[in-house]
PDB file of N, H, CA, C and O in Angstrom:
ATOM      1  N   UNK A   1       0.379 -19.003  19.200  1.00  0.00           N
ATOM      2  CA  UNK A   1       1.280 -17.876  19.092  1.00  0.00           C
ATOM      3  C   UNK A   1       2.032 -17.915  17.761  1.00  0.00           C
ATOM      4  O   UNK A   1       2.357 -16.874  17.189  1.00  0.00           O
ATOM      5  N   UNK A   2       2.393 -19.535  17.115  1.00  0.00           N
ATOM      6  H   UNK A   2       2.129 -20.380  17.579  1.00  0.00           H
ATOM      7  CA  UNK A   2       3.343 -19.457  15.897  1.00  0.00           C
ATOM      8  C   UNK A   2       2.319 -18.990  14.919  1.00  0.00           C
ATOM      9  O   UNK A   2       2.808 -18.019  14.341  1.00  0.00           O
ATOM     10  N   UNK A   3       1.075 -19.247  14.453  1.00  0.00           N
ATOM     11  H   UNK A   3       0.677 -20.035  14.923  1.00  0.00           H
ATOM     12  CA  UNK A   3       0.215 -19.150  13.952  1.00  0.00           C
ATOM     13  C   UNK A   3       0.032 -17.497  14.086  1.00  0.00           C
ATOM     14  O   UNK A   3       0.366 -16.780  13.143  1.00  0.00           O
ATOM     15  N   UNK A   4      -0.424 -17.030  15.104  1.00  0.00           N
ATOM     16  H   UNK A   4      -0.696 -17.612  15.871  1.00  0.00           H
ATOM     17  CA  UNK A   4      -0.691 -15.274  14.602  1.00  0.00           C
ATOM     18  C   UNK A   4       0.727 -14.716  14.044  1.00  0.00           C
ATOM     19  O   UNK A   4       0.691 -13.839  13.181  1.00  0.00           O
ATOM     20  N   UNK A   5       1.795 -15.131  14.446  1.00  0.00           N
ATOM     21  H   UNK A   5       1.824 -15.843  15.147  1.00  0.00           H
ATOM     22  CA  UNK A   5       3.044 -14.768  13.500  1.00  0.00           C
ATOM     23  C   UNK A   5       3.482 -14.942  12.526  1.00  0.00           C
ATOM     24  O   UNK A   5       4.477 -14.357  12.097  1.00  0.00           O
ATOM     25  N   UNK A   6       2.834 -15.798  11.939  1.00  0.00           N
ATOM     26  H   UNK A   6       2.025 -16.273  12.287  1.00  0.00           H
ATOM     27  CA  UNK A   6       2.411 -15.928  10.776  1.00  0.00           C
ATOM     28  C   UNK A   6       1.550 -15.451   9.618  1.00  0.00           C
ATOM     29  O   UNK A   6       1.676 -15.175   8.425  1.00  0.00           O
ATOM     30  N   UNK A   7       0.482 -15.496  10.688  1.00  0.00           N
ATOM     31  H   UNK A   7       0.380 -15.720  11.657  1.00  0.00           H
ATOM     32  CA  UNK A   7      -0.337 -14.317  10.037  1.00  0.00           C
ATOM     33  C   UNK A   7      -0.217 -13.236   9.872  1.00  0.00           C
ATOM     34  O   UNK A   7      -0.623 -12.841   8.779  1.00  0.00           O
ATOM     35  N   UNK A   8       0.280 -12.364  10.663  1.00  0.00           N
ATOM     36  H   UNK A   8       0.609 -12.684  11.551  1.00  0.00           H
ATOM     37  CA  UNK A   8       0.946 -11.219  10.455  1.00  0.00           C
ATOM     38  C   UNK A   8       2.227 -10.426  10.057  1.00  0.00           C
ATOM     39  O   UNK A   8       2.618  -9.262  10.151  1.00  0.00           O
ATOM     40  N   UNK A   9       2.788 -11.845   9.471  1.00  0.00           N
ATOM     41  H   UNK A   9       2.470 -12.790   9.395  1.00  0.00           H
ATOM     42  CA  UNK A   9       4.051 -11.612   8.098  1.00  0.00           C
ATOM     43  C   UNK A   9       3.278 -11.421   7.435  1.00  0.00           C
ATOM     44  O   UNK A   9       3.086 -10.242   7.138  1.00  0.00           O
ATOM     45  N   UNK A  10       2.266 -12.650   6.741  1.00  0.00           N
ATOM     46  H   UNK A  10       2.423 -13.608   6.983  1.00  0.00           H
ATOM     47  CA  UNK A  10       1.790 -12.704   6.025  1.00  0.00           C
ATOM     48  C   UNK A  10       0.827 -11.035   5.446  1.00  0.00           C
ATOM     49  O   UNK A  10       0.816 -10.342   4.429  1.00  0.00           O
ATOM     50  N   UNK A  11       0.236 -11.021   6.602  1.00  0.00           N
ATOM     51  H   UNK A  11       0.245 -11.584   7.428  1.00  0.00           H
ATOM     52  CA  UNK A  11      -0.225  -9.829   6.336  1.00  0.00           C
ATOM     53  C   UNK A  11       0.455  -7.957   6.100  1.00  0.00           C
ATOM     54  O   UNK A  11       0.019  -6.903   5.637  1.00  0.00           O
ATOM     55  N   UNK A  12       1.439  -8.338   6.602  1.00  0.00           N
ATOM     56  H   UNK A  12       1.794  -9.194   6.978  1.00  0.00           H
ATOM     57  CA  UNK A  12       2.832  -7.471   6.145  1.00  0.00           C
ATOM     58  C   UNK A  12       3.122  -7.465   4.663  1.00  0.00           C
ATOM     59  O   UNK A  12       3.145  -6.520   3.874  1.00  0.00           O
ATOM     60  N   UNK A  13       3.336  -8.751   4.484  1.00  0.00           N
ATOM     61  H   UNK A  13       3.317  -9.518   5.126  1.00  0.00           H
ATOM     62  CA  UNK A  13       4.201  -8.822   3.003  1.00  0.00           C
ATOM     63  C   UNK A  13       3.187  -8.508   2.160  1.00  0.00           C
ATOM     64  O   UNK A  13       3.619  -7.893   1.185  1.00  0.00           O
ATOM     65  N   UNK A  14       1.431  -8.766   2.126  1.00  0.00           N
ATOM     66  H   UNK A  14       1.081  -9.266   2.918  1.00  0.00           H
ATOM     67  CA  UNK A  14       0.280  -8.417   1.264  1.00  0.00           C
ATOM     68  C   UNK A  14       0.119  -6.921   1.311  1.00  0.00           C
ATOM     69  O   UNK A  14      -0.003  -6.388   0.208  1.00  0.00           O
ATOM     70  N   UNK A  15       0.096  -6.165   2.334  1.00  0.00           N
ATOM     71  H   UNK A  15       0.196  -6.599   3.229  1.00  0.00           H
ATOM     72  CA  UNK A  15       0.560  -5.056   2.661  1.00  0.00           C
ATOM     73  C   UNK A  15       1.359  -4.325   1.886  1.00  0.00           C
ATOM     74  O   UNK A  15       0.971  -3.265   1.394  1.00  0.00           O
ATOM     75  N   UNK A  16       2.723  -4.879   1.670  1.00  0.00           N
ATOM     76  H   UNK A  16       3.038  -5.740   2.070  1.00  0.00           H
ATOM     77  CA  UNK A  16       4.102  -4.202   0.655  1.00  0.00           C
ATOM     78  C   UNK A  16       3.479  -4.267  -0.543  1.00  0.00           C
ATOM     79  O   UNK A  16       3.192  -3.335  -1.294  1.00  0.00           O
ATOM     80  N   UNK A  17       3.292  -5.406  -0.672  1.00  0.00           N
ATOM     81  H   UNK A  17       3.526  -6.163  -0.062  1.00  0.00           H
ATOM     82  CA  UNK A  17       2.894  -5.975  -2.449  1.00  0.00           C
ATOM     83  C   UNK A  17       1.678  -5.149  -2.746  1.00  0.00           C
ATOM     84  O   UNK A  17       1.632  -5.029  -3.970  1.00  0.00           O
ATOM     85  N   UNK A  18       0.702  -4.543  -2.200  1.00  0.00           N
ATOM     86  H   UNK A  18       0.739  -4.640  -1.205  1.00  0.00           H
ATOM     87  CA  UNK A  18      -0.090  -3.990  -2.579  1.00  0.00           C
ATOM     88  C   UNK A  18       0.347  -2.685  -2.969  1.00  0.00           C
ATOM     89  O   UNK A  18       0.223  -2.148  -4.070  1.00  0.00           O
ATOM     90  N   UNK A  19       1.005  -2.136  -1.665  1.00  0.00           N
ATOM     91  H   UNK A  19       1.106  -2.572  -0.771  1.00  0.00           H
ATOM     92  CA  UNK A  19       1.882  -0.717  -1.657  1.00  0.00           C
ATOM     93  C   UNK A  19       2.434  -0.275  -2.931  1.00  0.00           C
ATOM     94  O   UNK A  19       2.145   0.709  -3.611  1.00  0.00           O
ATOM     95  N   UNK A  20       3.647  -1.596  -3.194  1.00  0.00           N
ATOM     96  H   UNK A  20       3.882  -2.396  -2.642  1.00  0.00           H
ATOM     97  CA  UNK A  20       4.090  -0.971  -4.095  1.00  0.00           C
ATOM     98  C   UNK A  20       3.380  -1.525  -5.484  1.00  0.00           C
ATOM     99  O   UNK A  20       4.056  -1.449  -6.509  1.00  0.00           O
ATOM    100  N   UNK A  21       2.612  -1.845  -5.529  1.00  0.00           N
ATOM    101  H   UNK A  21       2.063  -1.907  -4.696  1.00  0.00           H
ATOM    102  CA  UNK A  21       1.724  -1.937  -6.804  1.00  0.00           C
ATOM    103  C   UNK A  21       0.915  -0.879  -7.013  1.00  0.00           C
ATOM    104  O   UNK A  21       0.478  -0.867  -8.164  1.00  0.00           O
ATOM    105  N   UNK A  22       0.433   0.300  -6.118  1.00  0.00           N
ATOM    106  H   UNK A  22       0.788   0.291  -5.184  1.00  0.00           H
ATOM    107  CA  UNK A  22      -0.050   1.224  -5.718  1.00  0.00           C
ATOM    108  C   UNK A  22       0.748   2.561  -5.888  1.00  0.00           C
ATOM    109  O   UNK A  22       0.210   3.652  -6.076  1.00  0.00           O
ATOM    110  N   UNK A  23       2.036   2.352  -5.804  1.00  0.00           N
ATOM    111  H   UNK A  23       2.472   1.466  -5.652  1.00  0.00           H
ATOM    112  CA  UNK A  23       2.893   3.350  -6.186  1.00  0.00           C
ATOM    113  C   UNK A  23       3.832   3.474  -7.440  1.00  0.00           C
ATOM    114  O   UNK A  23       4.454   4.431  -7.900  1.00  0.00           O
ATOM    115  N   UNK A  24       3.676   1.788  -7.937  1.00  0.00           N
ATOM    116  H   UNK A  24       3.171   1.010  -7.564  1.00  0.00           H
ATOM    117  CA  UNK A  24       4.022   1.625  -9.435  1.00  0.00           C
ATOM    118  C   UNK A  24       2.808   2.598 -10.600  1.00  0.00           C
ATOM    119  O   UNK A  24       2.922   3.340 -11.576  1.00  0.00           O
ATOM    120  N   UNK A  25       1.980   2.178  -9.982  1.00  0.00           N
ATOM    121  H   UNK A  25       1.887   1.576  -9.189  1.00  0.00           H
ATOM    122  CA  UNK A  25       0.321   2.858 -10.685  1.00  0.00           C
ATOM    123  C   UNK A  25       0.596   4.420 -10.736  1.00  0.00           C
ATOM    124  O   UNK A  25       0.476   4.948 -11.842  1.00  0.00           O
ATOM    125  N   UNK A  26       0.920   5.147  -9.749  1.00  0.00           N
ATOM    126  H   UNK A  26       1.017   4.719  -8.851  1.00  0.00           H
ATOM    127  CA  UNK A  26       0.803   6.463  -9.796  1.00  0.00           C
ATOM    128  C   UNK A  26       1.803   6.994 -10.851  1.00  0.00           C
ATOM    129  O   UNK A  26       1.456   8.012 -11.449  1.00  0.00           O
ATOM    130  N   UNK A  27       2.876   6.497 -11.127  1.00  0.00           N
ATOM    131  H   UNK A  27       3.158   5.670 -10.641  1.00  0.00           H
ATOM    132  CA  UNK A  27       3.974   7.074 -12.177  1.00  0.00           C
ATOM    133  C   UNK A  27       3.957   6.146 -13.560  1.00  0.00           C
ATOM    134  O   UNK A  27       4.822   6.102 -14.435  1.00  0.00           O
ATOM    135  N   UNK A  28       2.973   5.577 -13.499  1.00  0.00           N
ATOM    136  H   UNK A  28       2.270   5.612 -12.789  1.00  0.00           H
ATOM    137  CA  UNK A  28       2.543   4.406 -15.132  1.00  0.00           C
ATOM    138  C   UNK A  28       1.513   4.931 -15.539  1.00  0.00           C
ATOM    139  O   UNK A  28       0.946   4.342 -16.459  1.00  0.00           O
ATOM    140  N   UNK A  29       0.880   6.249 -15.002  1.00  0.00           N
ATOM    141  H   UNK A  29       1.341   6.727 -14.255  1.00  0.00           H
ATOM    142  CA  UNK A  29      -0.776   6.006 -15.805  1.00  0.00           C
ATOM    143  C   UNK A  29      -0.294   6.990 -16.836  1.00  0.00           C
ATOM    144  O   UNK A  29       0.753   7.625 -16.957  1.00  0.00           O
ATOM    145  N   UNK A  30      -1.477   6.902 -17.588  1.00  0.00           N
ATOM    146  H   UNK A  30      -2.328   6.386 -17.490  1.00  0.00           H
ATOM    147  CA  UNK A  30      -1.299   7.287 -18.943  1.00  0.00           C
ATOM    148  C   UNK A  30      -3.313   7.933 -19.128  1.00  0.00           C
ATOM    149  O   UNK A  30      -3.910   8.645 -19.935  1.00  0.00           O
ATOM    150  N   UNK A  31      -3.590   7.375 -18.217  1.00  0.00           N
ATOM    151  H   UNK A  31      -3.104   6.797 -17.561  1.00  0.00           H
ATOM    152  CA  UNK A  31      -5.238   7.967 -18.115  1.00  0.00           C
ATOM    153  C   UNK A  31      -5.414   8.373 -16.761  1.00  0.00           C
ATOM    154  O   UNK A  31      -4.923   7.816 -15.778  1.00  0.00           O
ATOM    155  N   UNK A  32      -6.177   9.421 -16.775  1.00  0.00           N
ATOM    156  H   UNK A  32      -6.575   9.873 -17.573  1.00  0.00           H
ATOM    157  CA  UNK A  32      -6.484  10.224 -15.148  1.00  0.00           C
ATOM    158  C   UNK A  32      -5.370  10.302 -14.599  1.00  0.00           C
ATOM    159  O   UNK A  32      -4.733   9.413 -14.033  1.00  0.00           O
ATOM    160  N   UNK A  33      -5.036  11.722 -14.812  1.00  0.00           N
ATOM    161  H   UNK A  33      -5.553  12.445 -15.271  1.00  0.00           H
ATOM    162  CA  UNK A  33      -3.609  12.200 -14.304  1.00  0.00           C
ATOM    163  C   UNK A  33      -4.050  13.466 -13.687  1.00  0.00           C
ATOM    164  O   UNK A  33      -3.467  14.487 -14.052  1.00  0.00           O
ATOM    165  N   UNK A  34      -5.090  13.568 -12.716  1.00  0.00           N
ATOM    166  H   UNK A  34      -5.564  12.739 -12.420  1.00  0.00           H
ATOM    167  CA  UNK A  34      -5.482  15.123 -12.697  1.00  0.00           C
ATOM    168  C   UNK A  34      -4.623  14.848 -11.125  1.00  0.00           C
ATOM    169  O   UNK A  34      -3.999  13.879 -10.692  1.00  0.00           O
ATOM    170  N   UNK A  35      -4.953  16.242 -10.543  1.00  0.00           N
ATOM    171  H   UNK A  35      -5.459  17.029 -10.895  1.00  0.00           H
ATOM    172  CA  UNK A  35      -4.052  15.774  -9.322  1.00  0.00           C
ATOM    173  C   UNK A  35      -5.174  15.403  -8.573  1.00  0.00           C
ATOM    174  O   UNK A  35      -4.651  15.229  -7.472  1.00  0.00           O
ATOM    175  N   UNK A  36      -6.714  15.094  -8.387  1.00  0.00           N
ATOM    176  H   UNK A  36      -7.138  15.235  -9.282  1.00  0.00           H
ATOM    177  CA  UNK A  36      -7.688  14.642  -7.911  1.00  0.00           C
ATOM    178  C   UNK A  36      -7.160  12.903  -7.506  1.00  0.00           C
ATOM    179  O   UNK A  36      -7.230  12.383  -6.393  1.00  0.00           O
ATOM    180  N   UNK A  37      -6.670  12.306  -8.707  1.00  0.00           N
ATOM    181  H   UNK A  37      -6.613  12.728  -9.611  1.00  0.00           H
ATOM    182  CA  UNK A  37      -6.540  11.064  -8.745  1.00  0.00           C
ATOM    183  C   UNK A  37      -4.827  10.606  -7.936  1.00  0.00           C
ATOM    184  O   UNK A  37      -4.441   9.466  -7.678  1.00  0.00           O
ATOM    185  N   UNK A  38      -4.198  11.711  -7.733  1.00  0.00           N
ATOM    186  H   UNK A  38      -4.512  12.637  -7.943  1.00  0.00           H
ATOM    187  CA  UNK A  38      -3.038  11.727  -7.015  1.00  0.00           C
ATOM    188  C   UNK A  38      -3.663  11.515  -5.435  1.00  0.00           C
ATOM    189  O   UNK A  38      -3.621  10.491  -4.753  1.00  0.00           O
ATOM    190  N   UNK A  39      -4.105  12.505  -5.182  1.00  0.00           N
ATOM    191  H   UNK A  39      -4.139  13.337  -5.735  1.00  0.00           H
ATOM    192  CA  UNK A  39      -4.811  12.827  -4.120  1.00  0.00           C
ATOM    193  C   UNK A  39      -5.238  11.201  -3.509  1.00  0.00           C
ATOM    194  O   UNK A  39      -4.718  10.633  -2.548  1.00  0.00           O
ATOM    195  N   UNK A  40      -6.412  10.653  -4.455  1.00  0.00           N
ATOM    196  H   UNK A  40      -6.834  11.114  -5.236  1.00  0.00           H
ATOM    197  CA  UNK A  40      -6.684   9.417  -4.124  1.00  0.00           C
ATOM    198  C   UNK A  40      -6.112   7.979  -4.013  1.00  0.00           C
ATOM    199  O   UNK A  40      -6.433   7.075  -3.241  1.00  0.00           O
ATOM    200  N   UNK A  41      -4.942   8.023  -5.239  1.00  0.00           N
ATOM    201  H   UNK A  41      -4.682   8.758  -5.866  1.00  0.00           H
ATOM    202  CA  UNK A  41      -3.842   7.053  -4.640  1.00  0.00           C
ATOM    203  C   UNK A  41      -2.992   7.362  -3.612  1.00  0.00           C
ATOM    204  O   UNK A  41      -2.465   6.288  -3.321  1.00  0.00           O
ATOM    205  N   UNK A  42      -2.515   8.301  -2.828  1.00  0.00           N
ATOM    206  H   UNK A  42      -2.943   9.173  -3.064  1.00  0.00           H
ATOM    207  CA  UNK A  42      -1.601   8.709  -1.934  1.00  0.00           C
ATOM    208  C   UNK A  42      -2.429   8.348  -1.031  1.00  0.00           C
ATOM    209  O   UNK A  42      -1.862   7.559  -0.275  1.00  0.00           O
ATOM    210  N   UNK A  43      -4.135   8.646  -0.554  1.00  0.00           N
ATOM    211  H   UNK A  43      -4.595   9.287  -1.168  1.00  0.00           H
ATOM    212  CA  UNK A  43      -4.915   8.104   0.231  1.00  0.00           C
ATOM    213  C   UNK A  43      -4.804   6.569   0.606  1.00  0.00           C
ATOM    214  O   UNK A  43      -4.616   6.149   1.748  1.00  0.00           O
ATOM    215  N   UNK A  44      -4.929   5.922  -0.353  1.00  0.00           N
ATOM    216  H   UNK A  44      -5.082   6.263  -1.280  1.00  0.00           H
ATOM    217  CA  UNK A  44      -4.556   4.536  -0.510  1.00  0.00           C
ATOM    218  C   UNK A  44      -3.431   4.090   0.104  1.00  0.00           C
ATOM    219  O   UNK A  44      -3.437   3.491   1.179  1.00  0.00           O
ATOM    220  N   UNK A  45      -2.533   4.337  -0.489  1.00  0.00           N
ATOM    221  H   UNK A  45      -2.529   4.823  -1.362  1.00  0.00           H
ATOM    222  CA  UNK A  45      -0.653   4.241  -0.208  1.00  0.00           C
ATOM    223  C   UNK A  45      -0.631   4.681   1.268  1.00  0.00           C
ATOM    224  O   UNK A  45       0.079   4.017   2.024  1.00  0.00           O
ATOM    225  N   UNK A  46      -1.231   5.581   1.701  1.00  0.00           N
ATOM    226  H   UNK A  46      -1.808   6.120   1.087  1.00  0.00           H
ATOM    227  CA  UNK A  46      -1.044   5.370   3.307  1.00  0.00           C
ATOM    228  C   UNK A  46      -1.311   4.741   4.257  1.00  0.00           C
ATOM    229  O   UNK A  46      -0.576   4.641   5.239  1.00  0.00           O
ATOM    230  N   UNK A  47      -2.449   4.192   4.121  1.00  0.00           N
ATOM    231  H   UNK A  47      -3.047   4.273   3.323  1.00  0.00           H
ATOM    232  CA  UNK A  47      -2.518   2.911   4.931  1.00  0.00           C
ATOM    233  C   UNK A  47      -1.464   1.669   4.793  1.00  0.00           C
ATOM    234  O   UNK A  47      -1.206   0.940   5.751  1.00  0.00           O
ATOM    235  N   UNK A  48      -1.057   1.556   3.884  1.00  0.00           N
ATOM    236  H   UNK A  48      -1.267   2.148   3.106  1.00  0.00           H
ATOM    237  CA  UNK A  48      -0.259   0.556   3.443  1.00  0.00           C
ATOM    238  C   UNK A  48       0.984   0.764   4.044  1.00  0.00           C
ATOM    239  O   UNK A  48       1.456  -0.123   4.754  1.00  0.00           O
ATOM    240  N   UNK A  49       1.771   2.151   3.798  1.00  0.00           N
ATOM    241  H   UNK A  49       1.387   2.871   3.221  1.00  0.00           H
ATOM    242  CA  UNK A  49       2.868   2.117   4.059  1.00  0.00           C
ATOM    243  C   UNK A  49       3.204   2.362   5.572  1.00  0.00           C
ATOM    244  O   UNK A  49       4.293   2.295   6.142  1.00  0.00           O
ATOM    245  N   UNK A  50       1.896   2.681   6.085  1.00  0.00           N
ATOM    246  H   UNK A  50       1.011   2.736   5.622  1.00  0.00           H
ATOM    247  CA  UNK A  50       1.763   2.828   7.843  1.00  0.00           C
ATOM    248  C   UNK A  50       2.164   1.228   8.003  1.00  0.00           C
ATOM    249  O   UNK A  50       3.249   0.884   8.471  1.00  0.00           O
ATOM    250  N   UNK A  51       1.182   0.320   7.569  1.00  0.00           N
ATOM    251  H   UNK A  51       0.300   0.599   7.189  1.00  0.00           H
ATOM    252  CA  UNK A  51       1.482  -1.112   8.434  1.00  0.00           C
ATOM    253  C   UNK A  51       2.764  -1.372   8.332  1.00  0.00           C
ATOM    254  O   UNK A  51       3.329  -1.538   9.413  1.00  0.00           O
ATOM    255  N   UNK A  52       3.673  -1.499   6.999  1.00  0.00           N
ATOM    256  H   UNK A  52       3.214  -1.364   6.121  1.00  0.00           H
ATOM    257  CA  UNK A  52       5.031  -1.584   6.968  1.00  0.00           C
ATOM    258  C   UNK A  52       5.659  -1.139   7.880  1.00  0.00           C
ATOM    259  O   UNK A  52       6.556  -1.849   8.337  1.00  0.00           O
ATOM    260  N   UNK A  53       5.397   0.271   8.503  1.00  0.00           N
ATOM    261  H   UNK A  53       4.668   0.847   8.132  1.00  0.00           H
ATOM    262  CA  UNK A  53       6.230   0.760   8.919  1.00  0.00           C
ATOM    263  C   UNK A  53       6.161   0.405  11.105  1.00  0.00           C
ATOM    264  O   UNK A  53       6.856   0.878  12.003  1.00  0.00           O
ATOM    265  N   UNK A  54       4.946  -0.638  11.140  1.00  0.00           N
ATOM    266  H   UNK A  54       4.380  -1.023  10.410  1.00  0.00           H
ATOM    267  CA  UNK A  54       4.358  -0.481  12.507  1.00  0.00           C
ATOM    268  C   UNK A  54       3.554   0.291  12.482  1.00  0.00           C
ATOM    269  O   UNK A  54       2.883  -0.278  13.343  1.00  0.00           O
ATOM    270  N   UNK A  55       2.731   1.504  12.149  1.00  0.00           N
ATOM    271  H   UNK A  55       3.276   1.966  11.450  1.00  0.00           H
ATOM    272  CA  UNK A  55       1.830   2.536  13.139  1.00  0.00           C
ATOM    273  C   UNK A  55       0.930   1.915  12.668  1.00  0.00           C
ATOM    274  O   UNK A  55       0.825   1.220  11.658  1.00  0.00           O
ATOM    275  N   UNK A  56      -0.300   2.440  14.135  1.00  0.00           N
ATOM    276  H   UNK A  56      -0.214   3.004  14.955  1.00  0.00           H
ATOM    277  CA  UNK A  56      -1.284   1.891  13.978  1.00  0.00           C
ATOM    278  C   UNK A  56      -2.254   2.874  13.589  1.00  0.00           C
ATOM    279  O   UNK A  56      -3.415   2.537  13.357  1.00  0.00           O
TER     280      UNK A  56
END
């Protein structure tokens, strides 16, 4: 039981860190700015910010 709770901080906090590396990206680019490529990071960013938040 301590062990899957662990794992699933763990997998929380990889989760954030990805997130917001994912949402740092969308307001830093400087190449492919069409809104196609919006479209596809916001795709991304949602899975991410679902686990943070609990939903499944």
């Amino acid at each position: 039981m301590l062990i899957e709770s662990i794992i699933h901080y763990i997998y929380i906090a990889l989760a954030g860190i990805f997130g917001i590396m994912l949402l740092v990206k969308v307001f830093k680019r400087e190449k492919r700015q069409g809104i196609v490529y919006d479209i596809v990071y916001a795709y991304c960013c949602v899975p991410f910010l679902m686990r943070l938040l609990g939903i499944k």
